[in-house]
PDB file with SEQRES, HELIX, SHEET and CRYST1 records, atoms N, CA, C and O in Angstrom:
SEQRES   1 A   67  UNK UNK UNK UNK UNK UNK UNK UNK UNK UNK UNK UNK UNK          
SEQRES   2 A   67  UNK UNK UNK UNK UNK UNK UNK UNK UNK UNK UNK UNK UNK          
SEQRES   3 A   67  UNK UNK UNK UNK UNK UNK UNK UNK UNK UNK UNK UNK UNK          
SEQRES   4 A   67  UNK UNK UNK UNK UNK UNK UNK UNK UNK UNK UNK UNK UNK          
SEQRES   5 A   67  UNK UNK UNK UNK UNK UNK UNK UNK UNK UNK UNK UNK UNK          
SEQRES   6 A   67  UNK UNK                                                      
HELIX    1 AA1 UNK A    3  UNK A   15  1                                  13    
HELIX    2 AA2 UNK A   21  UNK A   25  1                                   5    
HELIX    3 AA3 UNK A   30  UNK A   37  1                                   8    
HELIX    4 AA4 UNK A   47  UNK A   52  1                                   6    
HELIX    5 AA5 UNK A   59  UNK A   63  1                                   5    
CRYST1    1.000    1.000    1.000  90.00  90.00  90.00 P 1           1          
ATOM      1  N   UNK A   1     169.622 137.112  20.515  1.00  0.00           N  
ATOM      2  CA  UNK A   1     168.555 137.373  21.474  1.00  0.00           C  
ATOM      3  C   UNK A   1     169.180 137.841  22.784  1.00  0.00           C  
ATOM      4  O   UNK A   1     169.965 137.128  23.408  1.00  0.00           O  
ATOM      5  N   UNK A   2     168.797 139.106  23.200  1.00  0.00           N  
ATOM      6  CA  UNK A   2     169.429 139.912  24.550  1.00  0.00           C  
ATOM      7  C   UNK A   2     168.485 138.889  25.866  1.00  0.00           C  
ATOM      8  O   UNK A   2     167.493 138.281  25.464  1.00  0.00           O  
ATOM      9  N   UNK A   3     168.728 138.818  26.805  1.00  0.00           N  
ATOM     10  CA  UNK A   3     169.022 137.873  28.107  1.00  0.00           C  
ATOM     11  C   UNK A   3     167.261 137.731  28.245  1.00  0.00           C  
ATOM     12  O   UNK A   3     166.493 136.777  28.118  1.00  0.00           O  
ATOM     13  N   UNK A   4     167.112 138.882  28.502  1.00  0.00           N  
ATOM     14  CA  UNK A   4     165.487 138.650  29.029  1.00  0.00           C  
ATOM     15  C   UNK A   4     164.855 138.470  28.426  1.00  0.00           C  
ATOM     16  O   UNK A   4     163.847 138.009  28.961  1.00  0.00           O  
ATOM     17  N   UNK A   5     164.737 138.646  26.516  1.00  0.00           N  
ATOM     18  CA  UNK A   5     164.038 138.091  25.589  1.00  0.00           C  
ATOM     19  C   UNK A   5     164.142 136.885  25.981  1.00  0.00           C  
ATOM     20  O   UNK A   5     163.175 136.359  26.532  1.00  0.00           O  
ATOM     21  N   UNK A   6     165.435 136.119  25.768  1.00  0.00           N  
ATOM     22  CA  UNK A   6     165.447 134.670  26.121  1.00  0.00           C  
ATOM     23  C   UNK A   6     164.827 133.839  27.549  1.00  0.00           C  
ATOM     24  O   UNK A   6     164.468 132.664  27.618  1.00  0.00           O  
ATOM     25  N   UNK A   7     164.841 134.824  28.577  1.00  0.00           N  
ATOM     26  CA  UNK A   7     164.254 133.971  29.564  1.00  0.00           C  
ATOM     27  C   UNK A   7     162.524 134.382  29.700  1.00  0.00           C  
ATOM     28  O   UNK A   7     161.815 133.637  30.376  1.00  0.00           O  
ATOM     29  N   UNK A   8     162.079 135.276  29.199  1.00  0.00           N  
ATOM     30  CA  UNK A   8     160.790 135.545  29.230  1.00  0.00           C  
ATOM     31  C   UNK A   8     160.564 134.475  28.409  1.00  0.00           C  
ATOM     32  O   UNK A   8     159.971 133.581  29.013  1.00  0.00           O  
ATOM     33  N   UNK A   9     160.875 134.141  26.937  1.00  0.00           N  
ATOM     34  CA  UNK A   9     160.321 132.657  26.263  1.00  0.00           C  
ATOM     35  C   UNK A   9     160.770 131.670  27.077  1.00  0.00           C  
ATOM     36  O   UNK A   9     159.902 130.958  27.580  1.00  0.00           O  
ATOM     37  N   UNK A  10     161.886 131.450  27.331  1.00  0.00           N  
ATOM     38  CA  UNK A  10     162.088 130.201  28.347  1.00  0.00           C  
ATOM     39  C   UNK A  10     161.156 130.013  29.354  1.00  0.00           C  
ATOM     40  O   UNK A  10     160.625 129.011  29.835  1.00  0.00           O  
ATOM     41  N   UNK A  11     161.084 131.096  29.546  1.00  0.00           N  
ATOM     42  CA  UNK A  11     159.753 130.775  30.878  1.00  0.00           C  
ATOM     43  C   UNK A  11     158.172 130.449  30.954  1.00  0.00           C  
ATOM     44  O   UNK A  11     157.432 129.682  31.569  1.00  0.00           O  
ATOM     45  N   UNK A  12     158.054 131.657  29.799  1.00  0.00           N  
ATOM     46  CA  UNK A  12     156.429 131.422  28.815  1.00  0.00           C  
ATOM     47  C   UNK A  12     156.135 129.670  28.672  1.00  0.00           C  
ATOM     48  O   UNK A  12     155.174 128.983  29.019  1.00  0.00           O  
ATOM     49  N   UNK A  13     157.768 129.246  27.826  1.00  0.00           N  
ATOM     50  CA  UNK A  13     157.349 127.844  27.035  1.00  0.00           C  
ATOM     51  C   UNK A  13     157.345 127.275  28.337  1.00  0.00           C  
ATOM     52  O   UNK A  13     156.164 127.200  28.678  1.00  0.00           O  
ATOM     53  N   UNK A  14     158.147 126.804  29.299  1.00  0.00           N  
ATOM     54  CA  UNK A  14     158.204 126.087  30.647  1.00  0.00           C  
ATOM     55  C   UNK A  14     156.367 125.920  31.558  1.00  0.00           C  
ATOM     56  O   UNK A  14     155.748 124.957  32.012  1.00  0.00           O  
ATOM     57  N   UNK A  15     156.050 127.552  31.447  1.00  0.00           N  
ATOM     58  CA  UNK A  15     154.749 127.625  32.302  1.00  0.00           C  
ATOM     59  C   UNK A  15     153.729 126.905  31.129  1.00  0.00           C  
ATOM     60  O   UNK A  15     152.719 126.410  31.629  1.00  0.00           O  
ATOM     61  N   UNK A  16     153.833 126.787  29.798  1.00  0.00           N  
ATOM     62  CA  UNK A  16     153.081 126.148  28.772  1.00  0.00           C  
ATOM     63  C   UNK A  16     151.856 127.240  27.880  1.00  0.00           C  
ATOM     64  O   UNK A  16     150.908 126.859  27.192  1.00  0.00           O  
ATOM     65  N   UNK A  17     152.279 128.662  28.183  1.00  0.00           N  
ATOM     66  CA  UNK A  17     152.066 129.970  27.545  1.00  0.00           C  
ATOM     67  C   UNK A  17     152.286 129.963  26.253  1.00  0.00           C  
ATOM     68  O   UNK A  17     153.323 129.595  25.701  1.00  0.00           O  
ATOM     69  N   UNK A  18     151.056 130.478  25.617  1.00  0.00           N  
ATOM     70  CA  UNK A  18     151.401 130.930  24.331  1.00  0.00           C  
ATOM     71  C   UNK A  18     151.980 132.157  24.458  1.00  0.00           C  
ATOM     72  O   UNK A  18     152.190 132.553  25.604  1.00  0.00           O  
ATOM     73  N   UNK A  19     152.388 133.079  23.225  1.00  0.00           N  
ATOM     74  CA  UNK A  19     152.436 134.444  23.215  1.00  0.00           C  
ATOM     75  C   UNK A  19     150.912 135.324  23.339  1.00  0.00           C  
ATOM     76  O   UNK A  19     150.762 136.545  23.384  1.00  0.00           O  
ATOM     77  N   UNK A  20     150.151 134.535  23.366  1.00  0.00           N  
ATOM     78  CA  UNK A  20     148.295 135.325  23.010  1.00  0.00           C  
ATOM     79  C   UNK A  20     148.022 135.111  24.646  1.00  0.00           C  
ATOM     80  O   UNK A  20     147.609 136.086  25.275  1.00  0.00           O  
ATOM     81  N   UNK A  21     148.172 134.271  25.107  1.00  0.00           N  
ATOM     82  CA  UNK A  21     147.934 133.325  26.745  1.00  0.00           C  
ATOM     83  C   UNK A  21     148.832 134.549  27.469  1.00  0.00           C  
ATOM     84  O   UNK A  21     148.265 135.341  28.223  1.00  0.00           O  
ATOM     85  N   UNK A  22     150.435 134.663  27.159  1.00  0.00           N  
ATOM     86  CA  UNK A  22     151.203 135.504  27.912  1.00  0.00           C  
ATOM     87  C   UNK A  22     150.588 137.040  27.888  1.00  0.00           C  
ATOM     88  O   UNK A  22     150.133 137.734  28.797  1.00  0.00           O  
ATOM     89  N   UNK A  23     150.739 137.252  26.660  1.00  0.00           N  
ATOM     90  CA  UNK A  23     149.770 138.759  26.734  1.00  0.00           C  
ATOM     91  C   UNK A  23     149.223 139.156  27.207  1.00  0.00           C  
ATOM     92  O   UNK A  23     149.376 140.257  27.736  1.00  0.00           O  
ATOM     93  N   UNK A  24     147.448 137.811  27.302  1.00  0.00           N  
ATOM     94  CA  UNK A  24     146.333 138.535  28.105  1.00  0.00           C  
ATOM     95  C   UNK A  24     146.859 138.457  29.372  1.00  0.00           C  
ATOM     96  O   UNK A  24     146.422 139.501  29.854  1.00  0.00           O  
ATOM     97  N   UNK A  25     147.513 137.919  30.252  1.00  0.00           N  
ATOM     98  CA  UNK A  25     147.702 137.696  31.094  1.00  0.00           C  
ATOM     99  C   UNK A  25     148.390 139.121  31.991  1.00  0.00           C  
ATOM    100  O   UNK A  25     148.219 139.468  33.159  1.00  0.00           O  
ATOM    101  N   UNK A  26     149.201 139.720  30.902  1.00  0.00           N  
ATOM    102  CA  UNK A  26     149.530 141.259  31.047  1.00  0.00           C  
ATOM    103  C   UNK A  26     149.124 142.359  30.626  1.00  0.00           C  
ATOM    104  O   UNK A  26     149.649 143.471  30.684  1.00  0.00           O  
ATOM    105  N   UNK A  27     148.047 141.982  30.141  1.00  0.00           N  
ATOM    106  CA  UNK A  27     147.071 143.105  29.710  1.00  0.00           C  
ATOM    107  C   UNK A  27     147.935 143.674  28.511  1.00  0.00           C  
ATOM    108  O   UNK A  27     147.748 144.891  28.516  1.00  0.00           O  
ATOM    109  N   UNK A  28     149.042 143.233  27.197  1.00  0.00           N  
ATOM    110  CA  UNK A  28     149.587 143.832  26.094  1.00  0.00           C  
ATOM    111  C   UNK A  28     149.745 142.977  25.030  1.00  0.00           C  
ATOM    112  O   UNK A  28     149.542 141.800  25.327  1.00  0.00           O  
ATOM    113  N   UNK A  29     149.995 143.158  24.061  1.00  0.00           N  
ATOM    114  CA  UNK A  29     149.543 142.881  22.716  1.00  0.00           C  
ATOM    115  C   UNK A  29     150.485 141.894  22.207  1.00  0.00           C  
ATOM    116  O   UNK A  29     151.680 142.189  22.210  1.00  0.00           O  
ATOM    117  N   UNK A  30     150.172 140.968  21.850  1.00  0.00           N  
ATOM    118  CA  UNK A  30     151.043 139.835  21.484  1.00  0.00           C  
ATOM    119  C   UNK A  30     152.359 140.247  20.740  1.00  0.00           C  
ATOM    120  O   UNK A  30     153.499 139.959  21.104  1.00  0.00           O  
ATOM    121  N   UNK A  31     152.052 140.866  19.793  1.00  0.00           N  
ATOM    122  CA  UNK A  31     153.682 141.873  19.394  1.00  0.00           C  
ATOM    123  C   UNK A  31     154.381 142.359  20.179  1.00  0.00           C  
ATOM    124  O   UNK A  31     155.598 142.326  19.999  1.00  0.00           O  
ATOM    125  N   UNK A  32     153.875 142.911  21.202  1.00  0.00           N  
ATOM    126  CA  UNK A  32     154.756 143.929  21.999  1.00  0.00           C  
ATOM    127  C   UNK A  32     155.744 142.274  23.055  1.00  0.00           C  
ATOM    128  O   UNK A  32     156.931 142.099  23.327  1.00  0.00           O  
ATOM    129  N   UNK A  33     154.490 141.431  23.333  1.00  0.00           N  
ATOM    130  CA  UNK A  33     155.436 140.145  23.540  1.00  0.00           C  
ATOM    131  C   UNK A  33     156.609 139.722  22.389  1.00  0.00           C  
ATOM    132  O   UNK A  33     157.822 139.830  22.571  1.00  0.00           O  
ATOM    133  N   UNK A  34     156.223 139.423  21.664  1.00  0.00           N  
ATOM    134  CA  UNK A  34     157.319 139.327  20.430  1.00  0.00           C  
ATOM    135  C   UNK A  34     158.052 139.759  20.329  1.00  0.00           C  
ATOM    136  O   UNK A  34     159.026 139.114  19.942  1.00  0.00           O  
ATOM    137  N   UNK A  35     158.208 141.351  20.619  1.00  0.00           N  
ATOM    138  CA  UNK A  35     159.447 142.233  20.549  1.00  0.00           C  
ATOM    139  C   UNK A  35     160.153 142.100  21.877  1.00  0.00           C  
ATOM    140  O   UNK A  35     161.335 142.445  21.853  1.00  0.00           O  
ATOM    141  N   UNK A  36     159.684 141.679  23.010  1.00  0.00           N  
ATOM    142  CA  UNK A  36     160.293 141.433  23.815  1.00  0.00           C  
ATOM    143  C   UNK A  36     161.491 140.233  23.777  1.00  0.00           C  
ATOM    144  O   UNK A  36     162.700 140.393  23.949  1.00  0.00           O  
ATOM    145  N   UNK A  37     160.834 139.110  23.523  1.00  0.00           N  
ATOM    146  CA  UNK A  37     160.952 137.764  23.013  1.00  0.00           C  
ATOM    147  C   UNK A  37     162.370 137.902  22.164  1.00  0.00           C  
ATOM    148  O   UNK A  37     163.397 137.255  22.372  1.00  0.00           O  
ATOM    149  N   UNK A  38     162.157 138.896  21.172  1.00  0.00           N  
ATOM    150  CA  UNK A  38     163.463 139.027  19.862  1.00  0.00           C  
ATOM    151  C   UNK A  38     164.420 140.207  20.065  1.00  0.00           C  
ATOM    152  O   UNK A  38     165.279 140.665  19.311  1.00  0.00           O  
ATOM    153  N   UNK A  39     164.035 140.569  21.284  1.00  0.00           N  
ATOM    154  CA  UNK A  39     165.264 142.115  21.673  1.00  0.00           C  
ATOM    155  C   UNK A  39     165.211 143.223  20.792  1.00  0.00           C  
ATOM    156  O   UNK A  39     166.257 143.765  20.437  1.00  0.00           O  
ATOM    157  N   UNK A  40     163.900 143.690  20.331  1.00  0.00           N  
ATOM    158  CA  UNK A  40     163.416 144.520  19.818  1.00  0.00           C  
ATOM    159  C   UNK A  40     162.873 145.821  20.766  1.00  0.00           C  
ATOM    160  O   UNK A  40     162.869 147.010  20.446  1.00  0.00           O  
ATOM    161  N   UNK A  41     162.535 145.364  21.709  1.00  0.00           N  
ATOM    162  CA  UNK A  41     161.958 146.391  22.741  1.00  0.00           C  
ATOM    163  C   UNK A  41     161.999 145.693  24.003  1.00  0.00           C  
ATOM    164  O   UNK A  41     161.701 144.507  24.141  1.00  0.00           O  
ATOM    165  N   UNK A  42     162.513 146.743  25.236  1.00  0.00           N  
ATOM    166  CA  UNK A  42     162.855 146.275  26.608  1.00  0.00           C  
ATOM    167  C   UNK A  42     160.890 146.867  27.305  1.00  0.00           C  
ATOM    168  O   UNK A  42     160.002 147.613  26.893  1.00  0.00           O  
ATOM    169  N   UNK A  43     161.072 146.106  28.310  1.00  0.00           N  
ATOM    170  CA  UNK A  43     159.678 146.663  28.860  1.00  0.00           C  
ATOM    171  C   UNK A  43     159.683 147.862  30.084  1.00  0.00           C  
ATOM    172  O   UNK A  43     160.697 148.078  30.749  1.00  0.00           O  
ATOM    173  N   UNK A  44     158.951 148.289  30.197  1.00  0.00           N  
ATOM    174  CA  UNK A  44     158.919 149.150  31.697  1.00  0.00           C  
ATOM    175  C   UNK A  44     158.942 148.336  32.959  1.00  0.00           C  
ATOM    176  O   UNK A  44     158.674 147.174  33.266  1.00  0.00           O  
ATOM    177  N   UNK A  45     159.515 149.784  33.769  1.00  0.00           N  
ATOM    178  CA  UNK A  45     160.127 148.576  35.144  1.00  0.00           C  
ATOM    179  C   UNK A  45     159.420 148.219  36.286  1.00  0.00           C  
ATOM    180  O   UNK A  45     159.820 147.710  37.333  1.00  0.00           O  
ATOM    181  N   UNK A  46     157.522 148.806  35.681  1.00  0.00           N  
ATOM    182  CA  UNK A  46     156.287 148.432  36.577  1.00  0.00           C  
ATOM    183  C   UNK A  46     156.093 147.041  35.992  1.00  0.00           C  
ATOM    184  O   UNK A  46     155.774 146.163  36.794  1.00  0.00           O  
ATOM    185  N   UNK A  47     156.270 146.643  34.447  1.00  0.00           N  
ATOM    186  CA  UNK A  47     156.076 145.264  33.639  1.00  0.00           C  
ATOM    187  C   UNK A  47     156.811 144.187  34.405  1.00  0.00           C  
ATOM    188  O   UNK A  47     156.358 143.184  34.956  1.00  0.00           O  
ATOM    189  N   UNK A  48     158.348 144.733  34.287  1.00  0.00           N  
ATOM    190  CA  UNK A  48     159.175 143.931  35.277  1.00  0.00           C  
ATOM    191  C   UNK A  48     158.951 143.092  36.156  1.00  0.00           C  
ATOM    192  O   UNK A  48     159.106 141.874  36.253  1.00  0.00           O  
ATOM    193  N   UNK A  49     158.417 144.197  37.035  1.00  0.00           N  
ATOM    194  CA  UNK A  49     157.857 143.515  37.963  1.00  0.00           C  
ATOM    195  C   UNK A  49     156.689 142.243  37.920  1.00  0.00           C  
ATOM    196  O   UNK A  49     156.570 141.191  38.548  1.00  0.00           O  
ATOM    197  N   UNK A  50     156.126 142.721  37.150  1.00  0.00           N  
ATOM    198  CA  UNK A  50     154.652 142.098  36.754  1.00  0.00           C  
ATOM    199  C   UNK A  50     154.572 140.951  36.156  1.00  0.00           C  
ATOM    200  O   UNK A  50     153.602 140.207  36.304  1.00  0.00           O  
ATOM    201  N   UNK A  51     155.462 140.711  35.503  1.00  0.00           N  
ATOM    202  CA  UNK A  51     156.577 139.660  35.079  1.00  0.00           C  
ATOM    203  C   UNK A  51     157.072 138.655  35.858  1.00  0.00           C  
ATOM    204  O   UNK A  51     156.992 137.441  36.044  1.00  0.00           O  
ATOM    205  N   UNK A  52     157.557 139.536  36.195  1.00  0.00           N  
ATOM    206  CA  UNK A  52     158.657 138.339  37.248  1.00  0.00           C  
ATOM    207  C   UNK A  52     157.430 137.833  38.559  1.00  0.00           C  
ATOM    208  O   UNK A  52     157.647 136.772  39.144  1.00  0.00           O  
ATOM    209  N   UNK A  53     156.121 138.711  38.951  1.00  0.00           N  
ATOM    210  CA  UNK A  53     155.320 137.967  39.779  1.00  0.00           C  
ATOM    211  C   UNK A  53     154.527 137.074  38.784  1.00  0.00           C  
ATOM    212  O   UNK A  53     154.005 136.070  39.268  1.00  0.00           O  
ATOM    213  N   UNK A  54     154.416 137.243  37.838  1.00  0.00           N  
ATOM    214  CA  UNK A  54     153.699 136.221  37.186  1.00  0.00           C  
ATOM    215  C   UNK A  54     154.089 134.667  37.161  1.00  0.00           C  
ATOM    216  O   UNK A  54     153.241 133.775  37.147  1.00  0.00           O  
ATOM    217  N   UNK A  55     155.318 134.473  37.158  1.00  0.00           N  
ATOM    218  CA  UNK A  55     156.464 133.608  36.894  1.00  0.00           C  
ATOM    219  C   UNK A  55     157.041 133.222  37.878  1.00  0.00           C  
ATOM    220  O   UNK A  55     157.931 132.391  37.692  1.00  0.00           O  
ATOM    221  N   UNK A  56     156.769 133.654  39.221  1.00  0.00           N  
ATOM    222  CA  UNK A  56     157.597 133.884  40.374  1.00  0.00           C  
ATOM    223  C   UNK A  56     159.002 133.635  40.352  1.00  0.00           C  
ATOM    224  O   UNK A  56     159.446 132.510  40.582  1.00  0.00           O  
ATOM    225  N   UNK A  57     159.735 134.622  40.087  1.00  0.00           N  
ATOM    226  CA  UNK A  57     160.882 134.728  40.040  1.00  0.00           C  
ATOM    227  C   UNK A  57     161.185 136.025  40.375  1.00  0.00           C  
ATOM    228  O   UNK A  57     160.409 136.818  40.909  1.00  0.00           O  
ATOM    229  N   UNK A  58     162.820 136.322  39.914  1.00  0.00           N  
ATOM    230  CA  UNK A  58     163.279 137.777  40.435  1.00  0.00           C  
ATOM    231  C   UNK A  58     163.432 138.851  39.430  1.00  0.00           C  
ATOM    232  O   UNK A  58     163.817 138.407  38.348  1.00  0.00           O  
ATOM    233  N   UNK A  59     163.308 139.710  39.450  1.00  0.00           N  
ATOM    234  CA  UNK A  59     163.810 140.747  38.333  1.00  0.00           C  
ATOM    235  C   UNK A  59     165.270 140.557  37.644  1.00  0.00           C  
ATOM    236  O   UNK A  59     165.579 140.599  36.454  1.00  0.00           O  
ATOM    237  N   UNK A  60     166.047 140.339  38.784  1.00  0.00           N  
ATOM    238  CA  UNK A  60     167.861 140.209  38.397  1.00  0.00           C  
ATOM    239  C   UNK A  60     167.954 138.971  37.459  1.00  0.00           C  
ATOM    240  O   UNK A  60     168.769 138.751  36.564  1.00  0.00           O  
ATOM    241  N   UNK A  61     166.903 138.217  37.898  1.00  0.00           N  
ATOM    242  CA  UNK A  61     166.865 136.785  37.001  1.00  0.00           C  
ATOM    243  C   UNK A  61     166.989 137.071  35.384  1.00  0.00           C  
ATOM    244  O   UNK A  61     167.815 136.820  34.506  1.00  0.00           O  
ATOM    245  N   UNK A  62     165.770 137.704  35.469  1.00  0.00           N  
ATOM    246  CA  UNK A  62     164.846 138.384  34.108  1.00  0.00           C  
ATOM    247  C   UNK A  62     165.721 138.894  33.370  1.00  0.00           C  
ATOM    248  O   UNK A  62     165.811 138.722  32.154  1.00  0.00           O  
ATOM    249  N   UNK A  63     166.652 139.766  34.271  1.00  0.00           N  
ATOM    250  CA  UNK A  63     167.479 141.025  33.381  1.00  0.00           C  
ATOM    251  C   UNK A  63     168.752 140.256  33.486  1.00  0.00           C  
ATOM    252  O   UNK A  63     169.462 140.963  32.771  1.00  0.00           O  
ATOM    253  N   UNK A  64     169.256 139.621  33.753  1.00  0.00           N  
ATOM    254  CA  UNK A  64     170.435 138.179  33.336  1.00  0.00           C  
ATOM    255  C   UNK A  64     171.646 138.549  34.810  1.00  0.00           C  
ATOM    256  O   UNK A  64     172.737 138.009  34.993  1.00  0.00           O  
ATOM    257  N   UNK A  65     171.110 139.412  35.505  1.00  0.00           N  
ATOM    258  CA  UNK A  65     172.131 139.221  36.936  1.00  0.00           C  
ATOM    259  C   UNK A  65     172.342 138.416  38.450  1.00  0.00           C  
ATOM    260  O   UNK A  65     172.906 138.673  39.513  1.00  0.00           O  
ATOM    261  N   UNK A  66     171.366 137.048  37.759  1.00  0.00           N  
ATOM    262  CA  UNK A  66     171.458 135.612  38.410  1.00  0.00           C  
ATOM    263  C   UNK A  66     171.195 134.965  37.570  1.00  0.00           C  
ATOM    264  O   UNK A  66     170.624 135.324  36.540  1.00  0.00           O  
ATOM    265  N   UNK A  67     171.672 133.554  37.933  1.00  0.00           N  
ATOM    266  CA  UNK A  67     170.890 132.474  37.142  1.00  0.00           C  
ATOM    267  C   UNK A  67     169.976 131.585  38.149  1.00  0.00           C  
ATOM    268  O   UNK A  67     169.278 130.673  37.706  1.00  0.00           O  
TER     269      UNK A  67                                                      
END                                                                             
């Protein structure tokens, strides 16, 4: 699992998100979460963002250049 798959679930499970809960929440399709999740597909860098405000955190976090 590539960095941000792993901390997008780390974070999902922490906030108490499903993958269906995380989705609507970004307006995309529970797969396209999944593939994120398993390092199947990286997201766009408007998602990124969208992401990381969801979660309040940083992008560098997300993409593994802090901890």
């Amino acid at each position: 699992m590539n960095c941000f798959g792993k901390r997008i679930k780390e974070l999902r499970t922490e906030s108490g998100y499903s993958t269906t809960t995380l989705a609507e929440k970004l307006g995309v399709t529970v797969r396209l979460v999944y593939y994120w999740e398993s390092g199947k597909r990286e997201c766009s860098f408007d998602m990124l963002i969208k992401i990381a405000n969801l979660f309040d955190t940083t992008v560098d976090y997300l993409i593994g250049r802090t901890d």
